[in-house]
Structure formats: structure tokens, C-alpha cells
TORVEXGU-96435 format. One record per atom (N, C-alpha, C): residue in three letters; x, y, z. Coordinates in steps of 0.05 Angstrom, whole numbers, plus 32768, in hexadecimal, padded with zeros to 4 digits. Layout:
% residues N
ALAXYZ...
//
This chain:
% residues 384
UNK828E7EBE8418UNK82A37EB68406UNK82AB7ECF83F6UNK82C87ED383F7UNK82CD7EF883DFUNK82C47EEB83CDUNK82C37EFE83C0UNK82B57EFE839DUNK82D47F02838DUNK82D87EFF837CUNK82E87F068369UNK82D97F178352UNK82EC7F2A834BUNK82E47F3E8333UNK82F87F2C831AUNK82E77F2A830DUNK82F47F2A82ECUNK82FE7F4382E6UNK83197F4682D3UNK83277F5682CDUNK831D7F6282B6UNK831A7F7E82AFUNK830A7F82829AUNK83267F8D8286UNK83207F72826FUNK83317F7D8263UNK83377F8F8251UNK831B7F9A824EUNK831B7FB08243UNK83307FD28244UNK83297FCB8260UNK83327FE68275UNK83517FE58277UNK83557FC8827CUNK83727FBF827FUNK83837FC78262UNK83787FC18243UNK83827FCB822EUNK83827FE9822AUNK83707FFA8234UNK836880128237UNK8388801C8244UNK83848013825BUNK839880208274UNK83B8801A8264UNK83BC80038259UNK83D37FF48252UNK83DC80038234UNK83CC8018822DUNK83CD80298211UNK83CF803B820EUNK83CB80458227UNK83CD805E8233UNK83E680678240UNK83FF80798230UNK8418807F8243UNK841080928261UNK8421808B8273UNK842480928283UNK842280B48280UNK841B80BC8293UNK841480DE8295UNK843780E58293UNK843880F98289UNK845E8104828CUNK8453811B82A0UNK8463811F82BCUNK8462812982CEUNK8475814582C5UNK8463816782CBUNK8476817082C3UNK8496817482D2UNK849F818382C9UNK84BC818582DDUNK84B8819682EDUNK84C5818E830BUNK84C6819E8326UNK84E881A4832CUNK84E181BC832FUNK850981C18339UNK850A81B28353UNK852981A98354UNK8532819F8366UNK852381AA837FUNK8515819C8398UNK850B81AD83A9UNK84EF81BB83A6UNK84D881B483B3UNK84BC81C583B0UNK84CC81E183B5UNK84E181EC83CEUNK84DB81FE83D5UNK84F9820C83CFUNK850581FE83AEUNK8518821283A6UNK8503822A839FUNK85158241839BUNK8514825C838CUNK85208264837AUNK851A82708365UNK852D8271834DUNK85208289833BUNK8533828F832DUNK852B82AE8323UNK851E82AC8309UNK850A82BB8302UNK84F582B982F3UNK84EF82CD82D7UNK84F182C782C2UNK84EB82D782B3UNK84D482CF82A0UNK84CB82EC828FUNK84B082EF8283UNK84B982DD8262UNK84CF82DC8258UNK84DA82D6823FUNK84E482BC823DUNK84E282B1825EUNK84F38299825CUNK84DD828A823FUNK84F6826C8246UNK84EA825A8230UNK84DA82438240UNK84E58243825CUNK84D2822C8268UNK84B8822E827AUNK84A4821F8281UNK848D821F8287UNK848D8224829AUNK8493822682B4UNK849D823982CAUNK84A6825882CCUNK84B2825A82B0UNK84C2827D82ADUNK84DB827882B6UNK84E5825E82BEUNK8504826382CFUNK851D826F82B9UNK8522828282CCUNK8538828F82B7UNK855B828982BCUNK8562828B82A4UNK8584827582AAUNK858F829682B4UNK858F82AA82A8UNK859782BE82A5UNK859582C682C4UNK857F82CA82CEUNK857782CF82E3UNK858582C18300UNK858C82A682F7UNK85938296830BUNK85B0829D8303UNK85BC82A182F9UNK85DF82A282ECUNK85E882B882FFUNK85D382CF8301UNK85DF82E58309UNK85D982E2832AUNK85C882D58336UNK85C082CE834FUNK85D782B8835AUNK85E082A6834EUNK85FD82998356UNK861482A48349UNK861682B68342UNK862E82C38341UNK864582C28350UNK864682B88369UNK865B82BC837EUNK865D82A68376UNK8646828A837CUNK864B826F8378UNK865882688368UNK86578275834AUNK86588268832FUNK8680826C8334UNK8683828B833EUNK869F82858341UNK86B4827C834EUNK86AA82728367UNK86B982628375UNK86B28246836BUNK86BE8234835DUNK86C282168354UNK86BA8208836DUNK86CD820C8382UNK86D381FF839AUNK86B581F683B3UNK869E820983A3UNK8685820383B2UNK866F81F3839BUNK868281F0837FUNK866D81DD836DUNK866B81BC8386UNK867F81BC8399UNK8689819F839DUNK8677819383B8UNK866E81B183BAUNK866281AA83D4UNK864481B183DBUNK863B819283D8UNK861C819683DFUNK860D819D83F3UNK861581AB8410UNK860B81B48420UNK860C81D68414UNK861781E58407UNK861181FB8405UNK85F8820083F2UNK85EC82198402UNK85CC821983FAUNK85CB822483D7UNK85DA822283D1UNK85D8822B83B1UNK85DD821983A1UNK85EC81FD83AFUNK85E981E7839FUNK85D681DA8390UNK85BF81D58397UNK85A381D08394UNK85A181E28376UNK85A881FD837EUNK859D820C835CUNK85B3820D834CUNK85CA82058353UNK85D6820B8334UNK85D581EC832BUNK85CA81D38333UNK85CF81BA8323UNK85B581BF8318UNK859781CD8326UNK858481DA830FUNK859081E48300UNK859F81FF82FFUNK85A4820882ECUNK85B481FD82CEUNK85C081E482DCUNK85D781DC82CBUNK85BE81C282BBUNK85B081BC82C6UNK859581B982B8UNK858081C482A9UNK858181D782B1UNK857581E38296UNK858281F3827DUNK859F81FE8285UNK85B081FB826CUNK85AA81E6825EUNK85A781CC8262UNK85B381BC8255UNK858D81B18242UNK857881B5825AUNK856081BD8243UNK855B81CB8236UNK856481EB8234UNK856A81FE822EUNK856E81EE8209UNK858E81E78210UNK859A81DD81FFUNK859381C381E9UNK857D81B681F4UNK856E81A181E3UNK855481B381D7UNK854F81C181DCUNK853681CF81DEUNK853F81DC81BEUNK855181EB81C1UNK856181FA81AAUNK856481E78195UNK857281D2819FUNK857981BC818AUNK855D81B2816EUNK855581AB8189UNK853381A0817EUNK852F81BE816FUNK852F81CC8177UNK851E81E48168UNK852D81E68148UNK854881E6814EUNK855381E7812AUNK855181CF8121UNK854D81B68129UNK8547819A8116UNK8529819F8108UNK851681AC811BUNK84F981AC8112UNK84F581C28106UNK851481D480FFUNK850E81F080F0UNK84EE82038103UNK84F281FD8116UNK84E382148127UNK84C682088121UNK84BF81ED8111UNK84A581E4810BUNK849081E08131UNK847781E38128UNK846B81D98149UNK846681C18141UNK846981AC8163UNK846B819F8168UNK845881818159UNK8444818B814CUNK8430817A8142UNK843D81728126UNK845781808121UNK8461817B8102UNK847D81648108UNK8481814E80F2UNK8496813D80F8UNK84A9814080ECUNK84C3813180FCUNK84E0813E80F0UNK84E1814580CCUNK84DB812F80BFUNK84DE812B80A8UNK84D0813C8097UNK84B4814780A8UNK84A781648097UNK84BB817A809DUNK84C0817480B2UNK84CC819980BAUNK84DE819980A6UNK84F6818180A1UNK850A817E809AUNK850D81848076UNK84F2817D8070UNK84F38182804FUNK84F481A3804CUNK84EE81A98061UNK84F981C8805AUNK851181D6804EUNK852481C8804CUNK854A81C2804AUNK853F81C38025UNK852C81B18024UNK852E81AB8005UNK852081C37FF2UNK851781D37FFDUNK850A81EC7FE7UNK852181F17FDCUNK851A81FB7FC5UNK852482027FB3UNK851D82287FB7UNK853582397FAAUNK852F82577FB0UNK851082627F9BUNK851282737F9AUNK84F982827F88UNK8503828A7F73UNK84F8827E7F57UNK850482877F3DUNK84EA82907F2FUNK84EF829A7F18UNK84E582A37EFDUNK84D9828A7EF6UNK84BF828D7EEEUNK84AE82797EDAUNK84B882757EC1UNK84BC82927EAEUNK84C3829C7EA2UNK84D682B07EA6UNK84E482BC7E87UNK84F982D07E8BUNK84E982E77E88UNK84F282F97E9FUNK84E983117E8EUNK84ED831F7E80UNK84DD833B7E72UNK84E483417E5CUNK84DA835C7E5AUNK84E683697E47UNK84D883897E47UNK84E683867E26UNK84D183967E21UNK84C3839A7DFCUNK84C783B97E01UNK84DA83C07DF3UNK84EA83DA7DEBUNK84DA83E37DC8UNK84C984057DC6UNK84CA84067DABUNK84DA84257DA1UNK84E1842C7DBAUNK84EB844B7DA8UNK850D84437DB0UNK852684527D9DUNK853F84587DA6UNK8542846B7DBFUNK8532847B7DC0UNK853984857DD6UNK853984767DF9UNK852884647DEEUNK851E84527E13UNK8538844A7E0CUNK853F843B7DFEUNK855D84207DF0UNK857084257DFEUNK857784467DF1UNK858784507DFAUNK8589845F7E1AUNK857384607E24UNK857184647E40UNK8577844C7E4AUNK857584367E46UNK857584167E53UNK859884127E51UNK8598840F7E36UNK85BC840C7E31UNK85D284217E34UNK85CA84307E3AUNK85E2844D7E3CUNK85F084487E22UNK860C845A7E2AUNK861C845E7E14UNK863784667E28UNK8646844F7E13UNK8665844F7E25UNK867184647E0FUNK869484667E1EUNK86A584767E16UNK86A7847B7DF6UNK86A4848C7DEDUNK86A5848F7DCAUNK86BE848C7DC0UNK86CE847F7DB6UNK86E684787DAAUNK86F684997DA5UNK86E184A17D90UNK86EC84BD7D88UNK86E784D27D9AUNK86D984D17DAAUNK86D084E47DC2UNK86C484FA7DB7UNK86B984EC7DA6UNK869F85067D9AUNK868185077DAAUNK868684EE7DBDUNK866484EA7DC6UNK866B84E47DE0UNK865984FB7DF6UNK865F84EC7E10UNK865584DD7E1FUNK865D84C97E33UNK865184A77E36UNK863884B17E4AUNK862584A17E4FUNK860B84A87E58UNK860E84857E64UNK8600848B7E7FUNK85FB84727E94UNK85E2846E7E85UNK85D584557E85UNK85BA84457E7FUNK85BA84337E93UNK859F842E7E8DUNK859184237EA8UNK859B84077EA4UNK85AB83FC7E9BUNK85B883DF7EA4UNK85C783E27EB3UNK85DB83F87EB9UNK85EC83FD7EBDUNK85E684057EDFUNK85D084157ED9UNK85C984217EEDUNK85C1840F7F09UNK85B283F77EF9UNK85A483DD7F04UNK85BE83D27F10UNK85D483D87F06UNK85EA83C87F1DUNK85E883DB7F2FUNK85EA83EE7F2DUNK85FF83FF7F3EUNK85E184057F5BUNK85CB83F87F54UNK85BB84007F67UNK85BE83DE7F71UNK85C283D07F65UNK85C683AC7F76UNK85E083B47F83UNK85EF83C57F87UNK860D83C07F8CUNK860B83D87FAFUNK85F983E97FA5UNK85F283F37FC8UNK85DC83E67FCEUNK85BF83D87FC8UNK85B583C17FCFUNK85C983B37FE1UNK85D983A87FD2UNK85EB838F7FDFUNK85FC839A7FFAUNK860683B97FF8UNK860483C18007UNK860383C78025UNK85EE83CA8022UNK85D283CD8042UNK85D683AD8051UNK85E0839B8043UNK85E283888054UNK85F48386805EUNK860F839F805BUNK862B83A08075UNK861A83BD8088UNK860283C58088UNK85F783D98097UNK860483F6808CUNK85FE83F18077UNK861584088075UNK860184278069UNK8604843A807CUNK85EA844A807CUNK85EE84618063UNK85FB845E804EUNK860B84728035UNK85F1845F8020UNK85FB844A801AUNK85E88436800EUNK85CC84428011UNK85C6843C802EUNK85A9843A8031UNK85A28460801FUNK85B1846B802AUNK85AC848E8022UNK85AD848E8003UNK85C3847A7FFBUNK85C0847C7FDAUNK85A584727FCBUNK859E845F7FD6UNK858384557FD0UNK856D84627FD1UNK856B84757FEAUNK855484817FF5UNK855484907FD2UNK856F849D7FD4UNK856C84BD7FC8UNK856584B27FA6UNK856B849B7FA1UNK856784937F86UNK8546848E7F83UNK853C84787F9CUNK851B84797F9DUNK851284977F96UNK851B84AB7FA6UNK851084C37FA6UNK850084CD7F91UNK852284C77F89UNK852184DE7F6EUNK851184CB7F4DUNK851084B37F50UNK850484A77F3DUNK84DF84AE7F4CUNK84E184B27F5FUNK84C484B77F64UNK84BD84D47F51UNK84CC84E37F57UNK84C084FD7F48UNK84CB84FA7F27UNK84DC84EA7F1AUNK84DD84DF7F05UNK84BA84D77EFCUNK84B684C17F08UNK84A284B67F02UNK848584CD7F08UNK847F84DD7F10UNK847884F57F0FUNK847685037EF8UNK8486850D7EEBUNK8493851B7ED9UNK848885077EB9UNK848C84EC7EB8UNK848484DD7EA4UNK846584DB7EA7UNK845C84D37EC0UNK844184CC7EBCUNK843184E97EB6UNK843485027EC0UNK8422851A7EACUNK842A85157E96UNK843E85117E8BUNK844B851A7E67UNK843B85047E5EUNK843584F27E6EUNK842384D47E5EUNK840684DB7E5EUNK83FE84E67E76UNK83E484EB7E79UNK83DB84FC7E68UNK83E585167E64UNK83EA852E7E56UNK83E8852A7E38UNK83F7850E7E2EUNK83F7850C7E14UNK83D584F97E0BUNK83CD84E57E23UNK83B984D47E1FUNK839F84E97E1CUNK83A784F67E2EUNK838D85167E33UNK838285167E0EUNK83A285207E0AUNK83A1852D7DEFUNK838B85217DE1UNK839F85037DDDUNK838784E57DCAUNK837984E27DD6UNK836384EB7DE9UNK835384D87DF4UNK833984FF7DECUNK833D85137DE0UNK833E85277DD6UNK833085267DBEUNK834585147DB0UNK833F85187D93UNK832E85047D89UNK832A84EB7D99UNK831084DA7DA2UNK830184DA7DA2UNK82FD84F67DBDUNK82DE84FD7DBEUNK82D5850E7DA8UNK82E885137D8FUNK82E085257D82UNK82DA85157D6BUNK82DA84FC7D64UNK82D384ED7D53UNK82F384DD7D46UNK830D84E17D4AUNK832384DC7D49UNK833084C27D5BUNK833D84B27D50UNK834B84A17D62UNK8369849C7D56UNK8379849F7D68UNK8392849A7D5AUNK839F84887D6FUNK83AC84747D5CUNK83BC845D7D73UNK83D984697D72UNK83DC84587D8EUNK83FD84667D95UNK8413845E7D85UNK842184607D86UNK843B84597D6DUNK844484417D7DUNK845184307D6BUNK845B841C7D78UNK847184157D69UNK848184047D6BUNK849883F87D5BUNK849083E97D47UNK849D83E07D30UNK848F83CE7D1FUNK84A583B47D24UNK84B983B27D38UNK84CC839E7D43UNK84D883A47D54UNK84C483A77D6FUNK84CF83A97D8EUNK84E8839D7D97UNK84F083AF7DA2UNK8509838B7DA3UNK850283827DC5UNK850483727DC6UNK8503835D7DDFUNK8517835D7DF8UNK851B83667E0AUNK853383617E19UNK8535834C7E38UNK854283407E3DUNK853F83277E4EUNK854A833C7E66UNK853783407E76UNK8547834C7E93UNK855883387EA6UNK854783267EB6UNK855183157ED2UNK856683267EE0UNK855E83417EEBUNK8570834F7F02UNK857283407F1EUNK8584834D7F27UNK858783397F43UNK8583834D7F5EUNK8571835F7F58UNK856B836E7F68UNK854F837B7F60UNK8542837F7F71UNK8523838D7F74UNK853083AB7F64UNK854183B27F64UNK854083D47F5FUNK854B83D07F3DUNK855783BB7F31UNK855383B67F19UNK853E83B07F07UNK852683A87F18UNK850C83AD7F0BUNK84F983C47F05UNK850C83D67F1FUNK84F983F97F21UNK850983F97F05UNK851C83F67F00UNK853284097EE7UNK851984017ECEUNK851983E37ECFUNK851083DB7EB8UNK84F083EB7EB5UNK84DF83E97ECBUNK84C983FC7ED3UNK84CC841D7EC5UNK84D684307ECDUNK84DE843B7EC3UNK84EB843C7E9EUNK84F684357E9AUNK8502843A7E88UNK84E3842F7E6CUNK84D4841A7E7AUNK84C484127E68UNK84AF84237E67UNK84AD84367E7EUNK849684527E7FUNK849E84627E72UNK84BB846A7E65UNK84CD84817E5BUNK84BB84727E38UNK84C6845E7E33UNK84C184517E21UNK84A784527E0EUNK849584537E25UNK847184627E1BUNK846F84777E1CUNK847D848C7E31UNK848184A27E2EUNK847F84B07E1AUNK84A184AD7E0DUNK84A784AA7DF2UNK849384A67DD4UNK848684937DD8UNK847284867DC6UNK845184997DB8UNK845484AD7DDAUNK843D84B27DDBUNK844484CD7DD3UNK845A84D77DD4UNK846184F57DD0UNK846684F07DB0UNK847B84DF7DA6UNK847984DA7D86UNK845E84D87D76UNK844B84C47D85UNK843084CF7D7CUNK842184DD7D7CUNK842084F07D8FUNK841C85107D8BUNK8420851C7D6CUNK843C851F7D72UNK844E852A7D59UNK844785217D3EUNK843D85027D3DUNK843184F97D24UNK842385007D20UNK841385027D37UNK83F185017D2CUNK83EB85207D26UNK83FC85337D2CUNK83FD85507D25UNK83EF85657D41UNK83F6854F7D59UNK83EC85627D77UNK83FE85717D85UNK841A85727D7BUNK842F857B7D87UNK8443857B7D6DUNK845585997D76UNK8469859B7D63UNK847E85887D64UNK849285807D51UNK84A985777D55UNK84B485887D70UNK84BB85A07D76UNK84D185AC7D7DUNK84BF85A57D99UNK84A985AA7DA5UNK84A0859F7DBAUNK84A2857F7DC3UNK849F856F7DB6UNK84AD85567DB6UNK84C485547DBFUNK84D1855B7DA9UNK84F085587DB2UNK84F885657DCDUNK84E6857A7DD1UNK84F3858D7DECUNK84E5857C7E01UNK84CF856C7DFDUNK84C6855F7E13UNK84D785427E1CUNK84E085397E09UNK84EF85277E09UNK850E85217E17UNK851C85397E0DUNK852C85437E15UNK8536854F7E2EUNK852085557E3CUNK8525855C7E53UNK8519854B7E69UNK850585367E5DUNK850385217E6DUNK8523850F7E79UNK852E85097E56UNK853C84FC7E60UNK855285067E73UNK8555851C7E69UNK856A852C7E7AUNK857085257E99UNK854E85267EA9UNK8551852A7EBEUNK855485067ECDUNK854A84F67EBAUNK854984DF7EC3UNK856E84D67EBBUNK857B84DA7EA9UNK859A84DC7EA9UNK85A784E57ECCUNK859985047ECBUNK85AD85087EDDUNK85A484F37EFEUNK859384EC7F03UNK858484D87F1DUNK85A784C77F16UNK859E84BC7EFBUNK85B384A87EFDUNK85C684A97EFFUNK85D284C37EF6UNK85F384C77EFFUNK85EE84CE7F1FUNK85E484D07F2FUNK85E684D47F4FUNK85E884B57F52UNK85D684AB7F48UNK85D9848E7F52UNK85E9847B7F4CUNK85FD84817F33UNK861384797F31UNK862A848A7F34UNK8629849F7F47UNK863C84A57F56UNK863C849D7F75UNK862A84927F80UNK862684837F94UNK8637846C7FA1UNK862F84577F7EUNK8639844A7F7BUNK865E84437F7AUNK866084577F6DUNK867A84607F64UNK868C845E7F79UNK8689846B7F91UNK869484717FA5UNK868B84587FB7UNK867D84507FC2UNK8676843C7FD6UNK867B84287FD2UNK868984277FB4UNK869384087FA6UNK86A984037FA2UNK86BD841B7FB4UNK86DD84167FAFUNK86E984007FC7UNK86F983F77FC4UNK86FA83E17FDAUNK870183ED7FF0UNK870D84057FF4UNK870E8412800FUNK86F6841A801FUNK86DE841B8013UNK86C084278011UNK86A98414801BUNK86BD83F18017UNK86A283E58014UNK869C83E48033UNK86AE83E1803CUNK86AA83DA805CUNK869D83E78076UNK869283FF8063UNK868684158070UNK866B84108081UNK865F84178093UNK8646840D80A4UNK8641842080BEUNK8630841680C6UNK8627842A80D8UNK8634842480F2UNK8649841080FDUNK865B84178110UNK866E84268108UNK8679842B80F2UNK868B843B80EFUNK868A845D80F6UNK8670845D810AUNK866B847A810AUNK866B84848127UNK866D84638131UNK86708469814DUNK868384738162UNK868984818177UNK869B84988182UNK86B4847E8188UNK86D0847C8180UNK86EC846A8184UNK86E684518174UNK86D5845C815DUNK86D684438147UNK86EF8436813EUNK86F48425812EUNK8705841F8119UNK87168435810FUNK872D8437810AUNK873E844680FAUNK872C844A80D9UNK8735842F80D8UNK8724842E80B0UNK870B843980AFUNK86FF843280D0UNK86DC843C80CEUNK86DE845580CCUNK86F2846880DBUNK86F2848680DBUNK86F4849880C0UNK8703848780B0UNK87188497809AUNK870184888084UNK86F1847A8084UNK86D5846F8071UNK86C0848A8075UNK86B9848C8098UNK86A084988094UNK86AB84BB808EUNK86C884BE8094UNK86CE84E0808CUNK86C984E18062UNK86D384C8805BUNK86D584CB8044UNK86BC84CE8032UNK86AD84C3803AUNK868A84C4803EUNK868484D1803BUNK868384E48051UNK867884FE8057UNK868785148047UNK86A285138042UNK86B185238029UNK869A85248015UNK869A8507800AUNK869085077FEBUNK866B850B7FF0UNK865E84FF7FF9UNK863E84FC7FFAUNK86418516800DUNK864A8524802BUNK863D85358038UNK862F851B8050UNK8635852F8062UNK8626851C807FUNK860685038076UNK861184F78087UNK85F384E08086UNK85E384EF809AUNK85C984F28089UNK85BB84F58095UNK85A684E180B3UNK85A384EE80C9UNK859C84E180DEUNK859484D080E4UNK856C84D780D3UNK855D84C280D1UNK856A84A980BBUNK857F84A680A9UNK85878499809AUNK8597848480A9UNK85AC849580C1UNK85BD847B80C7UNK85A8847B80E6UNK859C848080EDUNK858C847B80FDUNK8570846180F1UNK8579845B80D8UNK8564844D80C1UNK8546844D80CAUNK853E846A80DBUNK8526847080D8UNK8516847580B3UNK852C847B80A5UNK8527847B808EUNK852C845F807BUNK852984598076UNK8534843D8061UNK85288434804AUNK853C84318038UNK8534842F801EUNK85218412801BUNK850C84178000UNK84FE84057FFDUNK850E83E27FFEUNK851F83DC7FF9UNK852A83CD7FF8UNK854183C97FFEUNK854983B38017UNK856883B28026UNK856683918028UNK858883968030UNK85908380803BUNK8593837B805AUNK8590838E8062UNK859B8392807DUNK858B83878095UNK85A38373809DUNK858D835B80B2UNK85A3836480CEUNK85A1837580D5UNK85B9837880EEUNK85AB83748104UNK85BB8359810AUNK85B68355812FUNK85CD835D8146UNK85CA83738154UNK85D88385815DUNK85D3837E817EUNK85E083868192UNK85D7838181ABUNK85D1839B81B3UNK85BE839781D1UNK85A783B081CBUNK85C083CF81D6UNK85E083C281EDUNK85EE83D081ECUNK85F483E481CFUNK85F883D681B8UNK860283DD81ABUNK85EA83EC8190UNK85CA83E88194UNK85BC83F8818CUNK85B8840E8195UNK85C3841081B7UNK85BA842581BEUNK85D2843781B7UNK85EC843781B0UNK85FA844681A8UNK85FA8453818CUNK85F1843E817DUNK85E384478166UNK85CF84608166UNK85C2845B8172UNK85AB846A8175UNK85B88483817EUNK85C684878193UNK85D0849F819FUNK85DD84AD818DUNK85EF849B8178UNK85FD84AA8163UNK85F184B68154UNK85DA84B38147UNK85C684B9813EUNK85B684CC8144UNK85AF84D08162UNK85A084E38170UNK85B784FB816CUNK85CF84FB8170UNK85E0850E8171UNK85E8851A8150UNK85E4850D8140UNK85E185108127UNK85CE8525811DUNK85B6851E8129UNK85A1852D812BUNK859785438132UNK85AB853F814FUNK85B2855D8151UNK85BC85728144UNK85D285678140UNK85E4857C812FUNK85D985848114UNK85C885768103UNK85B3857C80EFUNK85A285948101UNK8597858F8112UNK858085AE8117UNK858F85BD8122UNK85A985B68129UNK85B985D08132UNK85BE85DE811CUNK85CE85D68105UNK85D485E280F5UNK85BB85EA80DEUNK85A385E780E2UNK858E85F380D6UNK857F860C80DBUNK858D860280F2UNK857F8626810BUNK859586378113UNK85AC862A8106UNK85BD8642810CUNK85CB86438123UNK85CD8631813EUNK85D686388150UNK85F5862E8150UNK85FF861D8139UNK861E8614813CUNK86248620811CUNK86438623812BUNK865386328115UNK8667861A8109UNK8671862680F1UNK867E860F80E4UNK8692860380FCUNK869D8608810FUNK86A786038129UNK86A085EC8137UNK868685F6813BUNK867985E4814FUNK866F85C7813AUNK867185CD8125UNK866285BC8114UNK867885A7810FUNK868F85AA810EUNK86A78598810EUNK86AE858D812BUNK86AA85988140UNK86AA858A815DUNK8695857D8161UNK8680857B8151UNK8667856C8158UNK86768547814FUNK867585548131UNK867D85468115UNK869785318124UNK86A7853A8136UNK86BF852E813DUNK86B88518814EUNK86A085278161UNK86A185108171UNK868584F38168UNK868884FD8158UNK867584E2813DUNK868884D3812DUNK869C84D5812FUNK86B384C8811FUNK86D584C98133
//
């Protein structure tokens, strides 16, 4: 007599809870062939790119999309298949903001809702001598024209957000204006920190000798609210608040009887001097790269049958600033802080680059002497 098996329903809920295996995808045919790359996006490597240029004849005769006996039929309805996962693939990827797969719509999606990055607080810089004040606020046109106007570092703080802003049309004058402003505040800052060290030496002197004298300070700092809108308006404020102790520390010298007035004043004086003139370079930078004929300037404009406007920008350029230097529009050099997000095709980096290389040239040519003002304008011509 058969036996009968009881159904175990265990196994049966097991099996019944369990989705079906998802089978991966096979191209049309075990024994299509199809062209393969290392970058693709799909789990095979099949490349669309690869296959586009392999039916090339196909793709342009219409008249053989119709007909399923030709042997290329088979791969372009793949192909016209994987465009089209290609194309969900992409989709999905910007709904989930590029999240992996273990994250759900509605997480990825609260990403939309951040809010940007602000201040806790305002900030602030505590000013005690006139001289920082007046480094911070400049001095405009004098009515009577008995006093002449001096740039300050507010002023200055635009004019470095305004080639900042800049670098984000690629524009390689900017980037050079920035470099040369970092530069030269580097050896600024140089120049303050001995005169600080130099002065602490002094008090830290008269200390060991049984003496202590505190630094001078304001007896009503005044307070100033920065919120710049650029990273290079904080170097200003940086600076200008080191000038500020600077200052503080050389007047207390002078009090405390470690230094003459006339050394003071001459130390003073020629600090500021040199930190003035940084800033008039950098608001002549400004000056010029901010006329509306100017703004549109960038690093195609340097390329050989550019733009009209691009030609008569980068001559005017080079009038006023003097040639860009290589590594600059080559932005082997680049300033601490840019905007510049350029997505370029690699045709069009590599012309970059060449312009650049030839740039380069003509810099060690004309260092060693082998081109004459001649050759230096036939170089020059065919860069513009």
C-alpha cells in the first residue's frame, strides 16, 4: 500500500516566505558578443559606447532597424536595452542622492532639507589702537584734498571676494591675483611676527630681571561685527588683528621706557607702509578684472581662434598685469581658496594644457635669452 507523506508545514511556510531567486540578466543569446569595458556601470562590463561604435553602419541605415534576420539585430534591441537601464539606473541614483542601497527613499531624500552652514554666533574682532582702526577702515577722498585716501582692509575684503568669485568663470588673472596677494601677506606676516617676538623678547627680559610689565590695552575696545562672505575676508580680519598687537606691543615698549619714541614711530610706520602697498596691488587687481568688459575673462580665452571679446580681454590683461604666468593658467599653481569647478572635456583639457606648455616655453625662452622682442610677439600671437 503507498504511504502518504504529510506536508510539513513548516517548510511549506518557509518556502512560501521566501521570494523567488531574481535570475541575473543574460543578453539576448548565450552566444551574443558585445563590447566590453573596465568603467562600465553594469555587472558584465557591457559597454553602450563600445557597442554604438561597433553598429555604426547599422545605427545609420534605419531601413535594417526593420529587419530581424540581419545579424546585428539581436545587439542593437540589447543595446536599446540597456540605454534604457542605463537610464533608470541614473534616475534611481539622483532620487537616492547617490545613497547605497541599504538606505530608503525618504532618508536619502531628507537630504533636500539641510539647511546651509551658518555662524553660531557673530563674529567679532576687538580693535585697541587707531592705528589697526584705521588699517581696517581706510580713508576715503578728503573733501579739501589735504589728506590722501588709503584702502583698509574692508575694502580690501571685497575686492579679494570679487576675484574669489572670480575663479569660478576660470578665469586665470583672478587666480594670479590671489596667489600674489597670499604671497605677499605671507611675508607681511613675517615682518609682524619678529617685531612681536622682538618686542615680547624685550618683556619677557625685564622679567627675568625681576620686572613685569603688562601690555597696553584699550580702556574701550571697540567691538566690530565681521560676517565676510569669503574665506579671504577672515585672513584681512587675521591680519589686521596681528597689526593691532603689533602696535600694542611696540607702544608698550615706548611706555615702559625700552624703546624710543622715534624708533616706535619708525617701526610703525614702515610696517604699515608695506602692508598699504600689498593692498593697493590687490585693489588694483580688482580694479581692472571688475570692469564689465573684464569680467568674462577665463582660461578659454587664450586659446589659438578664440572669441573676438576673448582676444581683446586676454591682450588687455597682459597690457595691464604683464603675461600670465604658465604654471598659473596651467593652475599647477592655485590660490588657497577658489571657486573653480570646471568640467571640461578631456579634448578640450588637452588644449589647455598645450596652451600652457607653450606659455612655458616662451617664459624659459625669454629667461635664457634665446628670443628677441620679435620672436617674443610671434610666440605671444599665436596664444591669442
Amino acid at each position: 500500500m503507498a504511504t502518504t507523506t504529510k506536508p510539513n508545514k513548516k517548510a511549506a511556510a518557509t518556502a512560501a516566505a521566501t521570494p523567488p531567486a531574481i535570475e541575473p540578466h543574460v543578453p539576448a543569446g548565450k552566444r551574443m558578443m558585445f563590447a566590453t569595458s573596465p568603467d562600465s556601470p553594469f555587472a558584465d562590463k557591457y559597454s553602450i559606447e563600445g557597442e554604438e561604435a561597433v553598429l555604426a553602419e547599422f545605427l545609420a541605415d534605419r531601413a535594417r532597424h526593420f529587419n530581424e534576420a540581419d545579424p546585428h539585430f539581436e545587439r542593437w534591441i540589447e543595446l536599446l536595452d540597456r540605454k534604457d537601464r542605463l537610464e533608470t539606473m541614473q534616475t534611481n541614483f539622483k532620487i537616492f542622492k547617490g545613497a547605497e542601497a541599504v538606505v530608503g527613499q525618504k532618508e536619502a531624500l531628507s537630504m533636500n532639507a539641510l539647511g546651509s552652514l551658518e555662524n553660531q554666533q557673530v563674529d567679532q574682532m576687538a580693535l585697541h589702537t587707531k592705528e589697526a582702526f584705521r588699517m581696517f577702515m581706510g580713508r576715503g577722498s578728503d573733501p579739501d584734498k589735504k589728506l590722501q585716501p588709503i584702502i583698509g582692509g574692508k575694502r580690501i575684503a571685497a575686492a579679494l571676494r570679487a576675484l574669489w568669485m572670480l575663479t569660478n568663470n576660470d578665469n586665470p588673472y583672478a587666480d594670479w591675483g590671489l596667489l600674489r596677494h597670499e604671497q605677499t601677506m605671507k611675508e607681511v606676516a613675517k615682518i609682524l611676527n619678529k617685531h612681536i617676538e622682538d618686542a615680547q623678547g624685550a618683556l619677557n627680559q625685564q622679567k627675568a630681571r625681576g620686572l613685569t610689565f603688562s601690555v597696553l590695552q584699550s580702556s574701550s575696545p571697540q567691538v566690530l561685527n565681521l560676517g565676510f562672505k569669503s574665506p579671504y575676508g577672515y585672513a584681512v580680519a587675521q591680519l589686521v588683528s596681528d597689526f593691532d598687537y603689533f602696535v600694542r606691543l611696540q607702544k608698550t615698549l615706548e611706555r615702559k621706557n625700552l624703546r624710543s619714541d622715534s624708533q616706535v614711530r619708525q617701526v610703525i610706520t614702515e610696517t604699515t607702509r608695506v602692508i598699504r602697498r600689498v593692498f593697493n596691488e590687490t585693489a588694483r587687481f580688482d580694479r581692472w578684472l571688475m570692469r564689465d568688459e573684464m569680467k568674462g575673462l577665463s582660461r578659454a580665452d587664450f586659446v589659438p581662434d578664440g572669441p573676438k571679446d576673448g582676444v581683446k580681454r586676454v591682450q588687455f590683461a597682459a597690457e595691464v598685469f604683464g603675461p600670465c604666468p604658465s604654471e598659473v593658467y596651467s593652475a599647477k599653481l592655485q590660490p588657497r581658496h577658489s571657486r573653480r569647478r570646471i568640467q571640461i572635456s578631456p579634448e578640450e583639457r588637452r588644449l589647455l594644457h598645450a596652451v600652457g606648455d607653450e606659455m612655458h616655453r616662451m617664459e624659459r625662452a625669454a629667461e635664457s635669452g634665446e628670443l628677441d622682442e620679435a620672436g617674443m610677439e610671434a610666440i605671444a600671437a599665436k596664444l591669442v
